[in-house]
SENUSE-746081 format. One record per residue (C-alpha): residue number from 1; x, y, z. Coordinates in Angstrom, 2 decimals, padded with zeros to 5 digits. Layout:
BEGIN
<rec><nr>NUM</nr><c1>X</c1><c2>Y</c2><c3>Z</c3></rec>
...
//
This chain:
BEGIN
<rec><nr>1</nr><c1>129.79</c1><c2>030.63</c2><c3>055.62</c3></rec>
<rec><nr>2</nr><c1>129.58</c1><c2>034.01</c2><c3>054.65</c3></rec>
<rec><nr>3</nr><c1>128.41</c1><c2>035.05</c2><c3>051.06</c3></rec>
<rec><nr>4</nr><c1>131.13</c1><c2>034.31</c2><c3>048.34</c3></rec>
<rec><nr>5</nr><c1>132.27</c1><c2>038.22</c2><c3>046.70</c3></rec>
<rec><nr>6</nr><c1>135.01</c1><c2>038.39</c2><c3>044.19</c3></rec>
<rec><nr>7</nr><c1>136.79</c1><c2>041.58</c2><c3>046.27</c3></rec>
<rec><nr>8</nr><c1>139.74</c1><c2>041.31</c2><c3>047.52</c3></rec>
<rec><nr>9</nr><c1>139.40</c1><c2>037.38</c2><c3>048.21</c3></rec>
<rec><nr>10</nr><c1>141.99</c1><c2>035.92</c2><c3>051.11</c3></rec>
<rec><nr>11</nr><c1>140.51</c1><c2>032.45</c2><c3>051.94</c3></rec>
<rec><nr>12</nr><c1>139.13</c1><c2>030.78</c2><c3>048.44</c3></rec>
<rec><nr>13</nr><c1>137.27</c1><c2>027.44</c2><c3>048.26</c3></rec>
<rec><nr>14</nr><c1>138.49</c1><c2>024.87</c2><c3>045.46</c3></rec>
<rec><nr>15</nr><c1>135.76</c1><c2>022.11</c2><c3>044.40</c3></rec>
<rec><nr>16</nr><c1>137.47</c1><c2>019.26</c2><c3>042.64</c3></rec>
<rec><nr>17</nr><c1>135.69</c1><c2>016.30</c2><c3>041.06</c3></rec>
<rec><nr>18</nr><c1>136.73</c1><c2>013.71</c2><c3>043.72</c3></rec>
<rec><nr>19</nr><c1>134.37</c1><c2>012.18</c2><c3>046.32</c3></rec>
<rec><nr>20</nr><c1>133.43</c1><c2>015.27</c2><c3>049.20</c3></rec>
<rec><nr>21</nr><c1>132.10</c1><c2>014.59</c2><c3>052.36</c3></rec>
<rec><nr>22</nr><c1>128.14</c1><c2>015.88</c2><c3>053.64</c3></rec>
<rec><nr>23</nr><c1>128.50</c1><c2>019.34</c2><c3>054.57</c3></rec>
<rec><nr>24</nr><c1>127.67</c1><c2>017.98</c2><c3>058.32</c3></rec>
<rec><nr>25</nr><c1>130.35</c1><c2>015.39</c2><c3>058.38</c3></rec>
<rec><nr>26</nr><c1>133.02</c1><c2>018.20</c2><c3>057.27</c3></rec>
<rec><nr>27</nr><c1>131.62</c1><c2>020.53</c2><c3>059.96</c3></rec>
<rec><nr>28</nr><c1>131.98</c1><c2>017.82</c2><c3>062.77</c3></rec>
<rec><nr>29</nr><c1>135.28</c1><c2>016.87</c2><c3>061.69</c3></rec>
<rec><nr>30</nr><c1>137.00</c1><c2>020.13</c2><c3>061.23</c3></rec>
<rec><nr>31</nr><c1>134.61</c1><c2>023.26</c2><c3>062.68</c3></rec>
<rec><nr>32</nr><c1>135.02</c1><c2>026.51</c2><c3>060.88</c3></rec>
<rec><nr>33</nr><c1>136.30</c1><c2>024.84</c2><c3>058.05</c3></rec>
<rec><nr>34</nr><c1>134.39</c1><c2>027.27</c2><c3>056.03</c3></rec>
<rec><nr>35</nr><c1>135.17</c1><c2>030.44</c2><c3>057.67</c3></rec>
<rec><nr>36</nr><c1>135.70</c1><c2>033.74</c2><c3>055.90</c3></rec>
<rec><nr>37</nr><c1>135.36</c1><c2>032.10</c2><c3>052.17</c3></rec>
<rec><nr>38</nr><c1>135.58</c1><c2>034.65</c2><c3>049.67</c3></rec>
<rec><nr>39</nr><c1>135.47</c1><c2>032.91</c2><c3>046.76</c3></rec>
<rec><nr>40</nr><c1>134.66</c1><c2>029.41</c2><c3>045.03</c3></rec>
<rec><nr>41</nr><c1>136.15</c1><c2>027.83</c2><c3>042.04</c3></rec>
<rec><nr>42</nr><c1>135.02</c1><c2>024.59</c2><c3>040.90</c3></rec>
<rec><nr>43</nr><c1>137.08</c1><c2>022.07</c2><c3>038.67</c3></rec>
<rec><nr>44</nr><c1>135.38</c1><c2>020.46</c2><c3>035.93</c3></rec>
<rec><nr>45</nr><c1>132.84</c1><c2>017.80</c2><c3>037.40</c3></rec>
<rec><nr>46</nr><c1>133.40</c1><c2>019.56</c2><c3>040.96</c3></rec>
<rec><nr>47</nr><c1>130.68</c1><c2>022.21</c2><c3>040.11</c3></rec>
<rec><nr>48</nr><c1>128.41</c1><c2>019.65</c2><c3>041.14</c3></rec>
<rec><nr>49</nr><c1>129.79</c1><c2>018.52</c2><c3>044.05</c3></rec>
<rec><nr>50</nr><c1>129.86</c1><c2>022.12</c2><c3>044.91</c3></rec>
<rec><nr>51</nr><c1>126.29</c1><c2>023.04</c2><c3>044.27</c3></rec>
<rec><nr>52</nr><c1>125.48</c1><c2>019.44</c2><c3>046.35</c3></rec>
<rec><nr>53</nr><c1>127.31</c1><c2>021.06</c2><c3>049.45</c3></rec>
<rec><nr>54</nr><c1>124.72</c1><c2>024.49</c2><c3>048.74</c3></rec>
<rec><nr>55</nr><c1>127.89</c1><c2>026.35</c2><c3>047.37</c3></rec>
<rec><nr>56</nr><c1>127.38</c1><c2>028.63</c2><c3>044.63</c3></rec>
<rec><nr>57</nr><c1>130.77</c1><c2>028.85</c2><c3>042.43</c3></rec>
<rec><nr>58</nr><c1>132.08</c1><c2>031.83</c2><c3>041.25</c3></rec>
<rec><nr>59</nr><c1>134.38</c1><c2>030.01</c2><c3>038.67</c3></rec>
<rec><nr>60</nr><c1>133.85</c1><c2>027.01</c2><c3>036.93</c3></rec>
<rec><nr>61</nr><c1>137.46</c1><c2>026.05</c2><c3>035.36</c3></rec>
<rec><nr>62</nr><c1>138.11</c1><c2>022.43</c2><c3>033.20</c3></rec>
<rec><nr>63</nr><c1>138.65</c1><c2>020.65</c2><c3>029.60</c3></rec>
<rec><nr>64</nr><c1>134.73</c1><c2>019.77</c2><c3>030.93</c3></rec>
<rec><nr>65</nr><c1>135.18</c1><c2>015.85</c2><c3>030.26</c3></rec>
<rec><nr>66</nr><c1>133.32</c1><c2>015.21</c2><c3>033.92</c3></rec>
<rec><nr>67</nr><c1>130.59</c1><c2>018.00</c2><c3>033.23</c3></rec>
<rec><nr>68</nr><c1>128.28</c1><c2>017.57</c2><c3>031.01</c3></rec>
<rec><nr>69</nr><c1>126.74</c1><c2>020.47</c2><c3>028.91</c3></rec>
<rec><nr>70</nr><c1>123.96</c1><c2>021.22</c2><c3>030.78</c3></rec>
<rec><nr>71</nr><c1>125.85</c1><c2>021.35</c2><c3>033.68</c3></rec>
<rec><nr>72</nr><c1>128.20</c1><c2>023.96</c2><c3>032.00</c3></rec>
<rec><nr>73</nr><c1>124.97</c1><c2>025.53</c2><c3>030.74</c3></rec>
<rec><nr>74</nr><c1>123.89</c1><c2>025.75</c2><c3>034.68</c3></rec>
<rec><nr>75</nr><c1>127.33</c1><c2>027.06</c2><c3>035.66</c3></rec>
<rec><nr>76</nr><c1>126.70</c1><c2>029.97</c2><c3>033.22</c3></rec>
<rec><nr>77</nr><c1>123.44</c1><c2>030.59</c2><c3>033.65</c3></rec>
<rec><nr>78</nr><c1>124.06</c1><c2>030.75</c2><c3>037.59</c3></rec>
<rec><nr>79</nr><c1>126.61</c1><c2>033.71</c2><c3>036.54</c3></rec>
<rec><nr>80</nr><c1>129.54</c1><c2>031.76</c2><c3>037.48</c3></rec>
<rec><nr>81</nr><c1>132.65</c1><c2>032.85</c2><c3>034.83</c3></rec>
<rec><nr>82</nr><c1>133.10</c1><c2>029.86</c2><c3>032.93</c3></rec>
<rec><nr>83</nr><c1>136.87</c1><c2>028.95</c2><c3>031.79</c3></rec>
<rec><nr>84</nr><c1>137.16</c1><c2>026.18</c2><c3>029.39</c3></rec>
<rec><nr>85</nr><c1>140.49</c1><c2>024.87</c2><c3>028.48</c3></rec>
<rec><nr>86</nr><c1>141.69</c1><c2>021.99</c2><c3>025.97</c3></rec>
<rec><nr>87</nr><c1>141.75</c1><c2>018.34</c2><c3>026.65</c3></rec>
<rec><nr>88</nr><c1>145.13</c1><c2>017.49</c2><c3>025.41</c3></rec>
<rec><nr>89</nr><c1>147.10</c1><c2>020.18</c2><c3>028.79</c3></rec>
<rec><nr>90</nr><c1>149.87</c1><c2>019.59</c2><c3>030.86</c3></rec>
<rec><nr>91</nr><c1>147.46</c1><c2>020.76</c2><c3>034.00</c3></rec>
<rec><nr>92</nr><c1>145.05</c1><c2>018.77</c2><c3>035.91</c3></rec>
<rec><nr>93</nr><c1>141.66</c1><c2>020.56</c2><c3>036.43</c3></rec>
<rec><nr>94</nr><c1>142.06</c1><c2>020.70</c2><c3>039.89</c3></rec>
<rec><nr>95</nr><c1>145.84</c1><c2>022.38</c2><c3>039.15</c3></rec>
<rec><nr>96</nr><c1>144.11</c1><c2>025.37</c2><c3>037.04</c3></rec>
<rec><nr>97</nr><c1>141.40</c1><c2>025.74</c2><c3>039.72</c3></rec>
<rec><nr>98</nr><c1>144.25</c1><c2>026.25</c2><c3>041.92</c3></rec>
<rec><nr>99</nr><c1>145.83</c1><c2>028.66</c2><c3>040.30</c3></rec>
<rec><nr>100</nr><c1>142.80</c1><c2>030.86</c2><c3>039.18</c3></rec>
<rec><nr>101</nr><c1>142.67</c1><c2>030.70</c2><c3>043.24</c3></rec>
<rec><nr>102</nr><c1>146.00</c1><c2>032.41</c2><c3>043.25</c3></rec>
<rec><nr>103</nr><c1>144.74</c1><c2>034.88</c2><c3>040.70</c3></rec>
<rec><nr>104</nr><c1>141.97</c1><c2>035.83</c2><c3>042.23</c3></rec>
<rec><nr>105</nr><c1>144.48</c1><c2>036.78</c2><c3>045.11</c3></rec>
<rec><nr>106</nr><c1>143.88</c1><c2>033.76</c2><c3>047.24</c3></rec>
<rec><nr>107</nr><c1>146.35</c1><c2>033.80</c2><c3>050.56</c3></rec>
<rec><nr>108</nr><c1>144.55</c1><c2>031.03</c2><c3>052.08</c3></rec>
<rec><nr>109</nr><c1>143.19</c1><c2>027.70</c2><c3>049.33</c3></rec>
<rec><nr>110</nr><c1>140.91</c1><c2>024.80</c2><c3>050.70</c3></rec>
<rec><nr>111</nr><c1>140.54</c1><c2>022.04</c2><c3>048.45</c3></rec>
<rec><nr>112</nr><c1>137.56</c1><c2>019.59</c2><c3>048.23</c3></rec>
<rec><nr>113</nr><c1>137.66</c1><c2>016.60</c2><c3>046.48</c3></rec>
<rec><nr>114</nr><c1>141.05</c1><c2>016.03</c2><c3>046.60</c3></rec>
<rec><nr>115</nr><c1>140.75</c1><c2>012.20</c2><c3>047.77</c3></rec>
<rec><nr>116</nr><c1>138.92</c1><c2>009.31</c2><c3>047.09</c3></rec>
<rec><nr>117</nr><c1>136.84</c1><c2>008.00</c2><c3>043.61</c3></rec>
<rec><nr>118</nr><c1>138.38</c1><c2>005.40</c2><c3>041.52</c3></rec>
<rec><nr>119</nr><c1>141.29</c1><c2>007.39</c2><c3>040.61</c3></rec>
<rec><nr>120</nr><c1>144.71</c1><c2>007.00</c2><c3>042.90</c3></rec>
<rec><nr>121</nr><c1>146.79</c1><c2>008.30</c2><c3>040.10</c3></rec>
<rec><nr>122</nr><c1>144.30</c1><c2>011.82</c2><c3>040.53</c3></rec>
<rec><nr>123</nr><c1>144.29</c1><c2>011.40</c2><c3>043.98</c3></rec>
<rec><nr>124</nr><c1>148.61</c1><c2>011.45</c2><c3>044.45</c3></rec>
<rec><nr>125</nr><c1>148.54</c1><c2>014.28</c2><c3>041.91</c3></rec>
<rec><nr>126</nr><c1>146.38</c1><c2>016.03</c2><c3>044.14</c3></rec>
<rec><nr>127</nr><c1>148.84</c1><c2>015.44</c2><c3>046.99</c3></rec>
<rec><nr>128</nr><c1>151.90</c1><c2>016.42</c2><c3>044.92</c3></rec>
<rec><nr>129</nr><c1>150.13</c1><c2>020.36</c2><c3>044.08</c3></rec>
<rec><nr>130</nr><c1>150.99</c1><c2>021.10</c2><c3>047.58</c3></rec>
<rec><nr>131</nr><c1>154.89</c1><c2>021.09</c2><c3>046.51</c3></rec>
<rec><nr>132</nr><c1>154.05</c1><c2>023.18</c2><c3>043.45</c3></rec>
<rec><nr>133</nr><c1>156.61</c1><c2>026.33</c2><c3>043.25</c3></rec>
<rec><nr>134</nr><c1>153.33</c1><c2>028.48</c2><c3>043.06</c3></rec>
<rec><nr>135</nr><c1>151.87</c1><c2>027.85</c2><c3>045.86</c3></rec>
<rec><nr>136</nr><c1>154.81</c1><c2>027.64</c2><c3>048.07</c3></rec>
<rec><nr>137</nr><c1>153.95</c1><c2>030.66</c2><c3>050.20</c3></rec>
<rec><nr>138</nr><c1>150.10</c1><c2>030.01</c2><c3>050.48</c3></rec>
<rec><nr>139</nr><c1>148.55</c1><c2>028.22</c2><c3>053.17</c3></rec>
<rec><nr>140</nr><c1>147.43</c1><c2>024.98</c2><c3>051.53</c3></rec>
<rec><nr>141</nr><c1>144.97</c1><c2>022.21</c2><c3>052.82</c3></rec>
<rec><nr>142</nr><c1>143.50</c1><c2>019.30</c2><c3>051.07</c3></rec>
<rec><nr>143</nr><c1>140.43</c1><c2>018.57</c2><c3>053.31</c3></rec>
<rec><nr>144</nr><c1>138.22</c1><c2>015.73</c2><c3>053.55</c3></rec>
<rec><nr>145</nr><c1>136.00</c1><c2>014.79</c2><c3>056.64</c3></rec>
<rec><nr>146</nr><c1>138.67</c1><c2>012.05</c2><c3>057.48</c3></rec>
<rec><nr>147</nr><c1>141.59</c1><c2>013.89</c2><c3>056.71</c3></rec>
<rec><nr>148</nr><c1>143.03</c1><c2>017.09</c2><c3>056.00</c3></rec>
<rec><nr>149</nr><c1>146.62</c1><c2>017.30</c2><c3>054.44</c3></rec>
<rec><nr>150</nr><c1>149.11</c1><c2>020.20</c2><c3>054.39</c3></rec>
<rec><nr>151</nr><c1>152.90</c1><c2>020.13</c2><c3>053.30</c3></rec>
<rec><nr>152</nr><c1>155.96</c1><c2>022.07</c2><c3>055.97</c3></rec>
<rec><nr>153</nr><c1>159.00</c1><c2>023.38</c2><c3>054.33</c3></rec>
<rec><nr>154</nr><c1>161.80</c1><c2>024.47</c2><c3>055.82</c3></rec>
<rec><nr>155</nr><c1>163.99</c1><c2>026.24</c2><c3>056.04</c3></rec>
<rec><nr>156</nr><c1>161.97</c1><c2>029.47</c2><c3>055.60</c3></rec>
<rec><nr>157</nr><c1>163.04</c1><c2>031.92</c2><c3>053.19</c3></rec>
<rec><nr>158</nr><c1>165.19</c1><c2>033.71</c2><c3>056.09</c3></rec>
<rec><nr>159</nr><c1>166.65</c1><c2>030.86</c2><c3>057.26</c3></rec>
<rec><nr>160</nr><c1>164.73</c1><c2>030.00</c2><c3>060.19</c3></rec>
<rec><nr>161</nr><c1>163.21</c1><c2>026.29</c2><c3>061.08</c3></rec>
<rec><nr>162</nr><c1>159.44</c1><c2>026.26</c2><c3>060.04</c3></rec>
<rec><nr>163</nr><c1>156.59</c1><c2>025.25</c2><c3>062.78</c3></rec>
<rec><nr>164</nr><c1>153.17</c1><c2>024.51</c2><c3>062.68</c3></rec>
<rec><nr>165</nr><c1>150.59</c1><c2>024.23</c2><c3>065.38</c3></rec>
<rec><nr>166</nr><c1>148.61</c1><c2>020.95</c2><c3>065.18</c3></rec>
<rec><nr>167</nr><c1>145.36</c1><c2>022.18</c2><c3>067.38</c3></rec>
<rec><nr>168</nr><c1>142.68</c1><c2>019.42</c2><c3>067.49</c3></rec>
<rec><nr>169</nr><c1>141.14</c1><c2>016.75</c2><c3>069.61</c3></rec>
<rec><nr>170</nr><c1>142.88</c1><c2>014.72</c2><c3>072.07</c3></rec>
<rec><nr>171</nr><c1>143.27</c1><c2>011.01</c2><c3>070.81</c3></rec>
<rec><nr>172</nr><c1>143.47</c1><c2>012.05</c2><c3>066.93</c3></rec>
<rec><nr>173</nr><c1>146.04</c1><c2>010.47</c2><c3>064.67</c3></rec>
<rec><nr>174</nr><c1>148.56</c1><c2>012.98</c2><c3>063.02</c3></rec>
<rec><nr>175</nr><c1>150.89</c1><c2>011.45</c2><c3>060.70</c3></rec>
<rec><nr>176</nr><c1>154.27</c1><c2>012.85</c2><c3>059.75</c3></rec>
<rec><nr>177</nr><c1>155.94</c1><c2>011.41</c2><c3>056.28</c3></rec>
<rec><nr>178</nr><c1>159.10</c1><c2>013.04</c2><c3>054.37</c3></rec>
<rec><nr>179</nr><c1>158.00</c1><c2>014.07</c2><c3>051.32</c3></rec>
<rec><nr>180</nr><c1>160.36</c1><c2>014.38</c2><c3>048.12</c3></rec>
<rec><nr>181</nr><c1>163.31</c1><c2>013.57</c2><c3>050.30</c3></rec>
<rec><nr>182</nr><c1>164.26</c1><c2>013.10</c2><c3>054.01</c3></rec>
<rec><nr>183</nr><c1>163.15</c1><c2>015.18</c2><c3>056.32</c3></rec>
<rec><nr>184</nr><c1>166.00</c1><c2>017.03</c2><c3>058.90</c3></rec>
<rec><nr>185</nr><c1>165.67</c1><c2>017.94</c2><c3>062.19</c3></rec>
<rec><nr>186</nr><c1>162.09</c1><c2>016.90</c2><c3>063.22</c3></rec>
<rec><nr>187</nr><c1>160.74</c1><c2>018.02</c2><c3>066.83</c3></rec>
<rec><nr>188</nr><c1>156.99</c1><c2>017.40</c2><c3>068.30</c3></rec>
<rec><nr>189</nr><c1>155.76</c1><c2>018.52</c2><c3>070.95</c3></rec>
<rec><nr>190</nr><c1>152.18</c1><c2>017.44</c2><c3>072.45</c3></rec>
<rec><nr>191</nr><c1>152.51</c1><c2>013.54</c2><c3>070.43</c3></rec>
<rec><nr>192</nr><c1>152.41</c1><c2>010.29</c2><c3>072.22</c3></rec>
<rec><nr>193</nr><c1>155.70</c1><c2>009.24</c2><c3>070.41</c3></rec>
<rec><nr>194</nr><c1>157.82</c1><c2>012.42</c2><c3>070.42</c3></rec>
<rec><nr>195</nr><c1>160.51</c1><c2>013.30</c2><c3>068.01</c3></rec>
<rec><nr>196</nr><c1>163.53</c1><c2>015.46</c2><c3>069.31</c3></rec>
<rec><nr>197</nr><c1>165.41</c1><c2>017.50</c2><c3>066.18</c3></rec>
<rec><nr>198</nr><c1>165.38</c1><c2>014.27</c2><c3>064.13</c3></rec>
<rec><nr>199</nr><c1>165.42</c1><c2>012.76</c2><c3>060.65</c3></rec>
<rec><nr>200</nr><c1>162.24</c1><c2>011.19</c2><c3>059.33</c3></rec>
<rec><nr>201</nr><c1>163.45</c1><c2>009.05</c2><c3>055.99</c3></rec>
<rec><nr>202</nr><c1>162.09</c1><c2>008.45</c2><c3>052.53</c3></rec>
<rec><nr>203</nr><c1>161.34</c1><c2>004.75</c2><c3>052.56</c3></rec>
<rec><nr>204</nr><c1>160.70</c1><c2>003.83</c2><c3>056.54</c3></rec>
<rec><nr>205</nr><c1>156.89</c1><c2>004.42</c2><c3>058.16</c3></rec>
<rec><nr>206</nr><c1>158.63</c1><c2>005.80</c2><c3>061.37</c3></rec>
<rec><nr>207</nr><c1>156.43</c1><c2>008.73</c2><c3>061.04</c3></rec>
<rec><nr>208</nr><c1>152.69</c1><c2>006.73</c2><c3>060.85</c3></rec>
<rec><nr>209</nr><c1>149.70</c1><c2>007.36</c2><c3>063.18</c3></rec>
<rec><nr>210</nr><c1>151.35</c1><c2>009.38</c2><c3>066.06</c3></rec>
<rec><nr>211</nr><c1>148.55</c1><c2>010.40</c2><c3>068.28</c3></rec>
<rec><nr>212</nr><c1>147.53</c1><c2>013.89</c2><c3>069.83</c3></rec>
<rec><nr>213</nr><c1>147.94</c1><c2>014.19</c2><c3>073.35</c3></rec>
<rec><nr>214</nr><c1>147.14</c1><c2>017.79</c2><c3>073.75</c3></rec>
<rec><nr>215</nr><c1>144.82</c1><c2>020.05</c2><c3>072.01</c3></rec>
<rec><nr>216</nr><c1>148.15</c1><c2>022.19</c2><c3>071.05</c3></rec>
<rec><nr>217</nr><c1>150.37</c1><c2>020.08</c2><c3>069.58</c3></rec>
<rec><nr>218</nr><c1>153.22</c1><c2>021.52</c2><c3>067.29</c3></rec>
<rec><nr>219</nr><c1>155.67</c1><c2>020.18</c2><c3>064.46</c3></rec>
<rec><nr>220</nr><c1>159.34</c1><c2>022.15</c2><c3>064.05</c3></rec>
<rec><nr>221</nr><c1>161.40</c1><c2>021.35</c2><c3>060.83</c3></rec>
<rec><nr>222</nr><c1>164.75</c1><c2>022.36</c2><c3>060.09</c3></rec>
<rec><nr>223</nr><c1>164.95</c1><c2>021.07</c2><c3>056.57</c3></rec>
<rec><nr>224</nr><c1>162.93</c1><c2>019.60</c2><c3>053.87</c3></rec>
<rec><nr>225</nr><c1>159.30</c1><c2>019.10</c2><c3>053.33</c3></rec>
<rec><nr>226</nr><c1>157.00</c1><c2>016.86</c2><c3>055.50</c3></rec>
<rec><nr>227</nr><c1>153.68</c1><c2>015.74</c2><c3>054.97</c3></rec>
<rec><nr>228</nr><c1>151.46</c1><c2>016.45</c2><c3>057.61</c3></rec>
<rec><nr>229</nr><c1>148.19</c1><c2>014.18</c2><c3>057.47</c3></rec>
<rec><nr>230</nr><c1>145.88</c1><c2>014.90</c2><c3>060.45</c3></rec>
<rec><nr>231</nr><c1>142.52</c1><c2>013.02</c2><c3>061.37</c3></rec>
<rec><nr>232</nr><c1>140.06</c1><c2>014.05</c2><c3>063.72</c3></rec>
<rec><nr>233</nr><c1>139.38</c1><c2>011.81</c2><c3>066.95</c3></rec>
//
């Protein structure tokens, strides 16, 4: 990864406090991962997770009830700009790390620690940021070294259907799920169980463990959001 500079960031790292994978695991799992990082923000308790990966934050952002002072004190004295906010807010920590990411111009947002610890209530919250209004137009990923989550929308704001390529290893499971509502006009191409301009439903698993069958798979949408959870093989 190339040295962390506060100019003109595009693709910005976000360190939340959940579990994150060895730097090696995350490198096997999804290769370049890292690539063209500008910038780093850690929430809260994520600075150390960050520093544990040999990341050096730029922004340390949090009500700091996961970090303890000398951490803080660490975070400062490392030069990183320290934002401290009040317990009793409407944001999560990982929510204002996200959108000091969009303030510092961020295009592109990675998220660590998005998944796993003994919180599932932090974990779906985590999830649901990838439908917030303000970060509708970046490219989003929650990434762990078993899974990495992104969210379609469509239509696009002229109207068109919305695709994704879903490059990756042969074998891996990619799993569709509507998200917020049902999801119109679904096609797949390069999946072992193919959907042809159809719904996927709020409620029914149709959507579960599909499976890559060629390194350039691709999702189209004509309506609505989908979750998009991919695994590598």
């Amino acid at each position: 990864m190339s040295a962390p500079s506060l100019r003109s960031p595009r693709h910005v790292l976000v360190v939340a406090d959940g579990d994150v994978a060895p730097r090696a695991a995350l490198d096997e799992a999804w290769p370049a991962w890292d690539d063209d990082v500008a910038a780093v923000v850690a929430a809260d308790g994520g600075f150390a997770r960050a520093v544990g990966l040999g990341l050096q934050p730029d922004v340390l952002v949090g009500d700091f009830d996961s970090l303890t002072p000398d951490g803080v004190a660490a975070a400062e004295a490392s030069g990183a700009r320290v934002i401290r906010h009040r317990t009793d807010k409407d944001e999560s920590d990982t929510e204002l790390a996200l959108l000091e990411a969009v303030a510092l111009g961020a295009t592109r947002i990675t998220v660590l620690g998005a998944f796993g610890g003994p919180r599932l209530d932090h974990a779906l919250a985590n999830l649901w940021l990838l439908a917030h209004p303000v970060f509708g137009a970046l490219d989003l990923v929650l990434l762990d070294a078993d899974v990495r989550a992104r969210l379609l929308t469509a239509p696009l704001p002229d109207g068109r259907l919305a695709s994704w390529p879903l490059p990756g290893r042969v074998g891996a499971i990619v799993s569709l799920l509507p998200f917020g509502g049902d999801a119109q006009g679904v096609t797949t191409r390069g999946l072992r169980y193919p959907l042809r301009d159809e719904p996927l439903r709020i409620g029914p698993a149709r959507g579960l463990s599909n499976v890559r069958d060629a390194t350039d798979a691709e999702v189209t949408l004509r309506a609505g959001r989908l979750l998009v959870l991919e695994r590598p093989a």
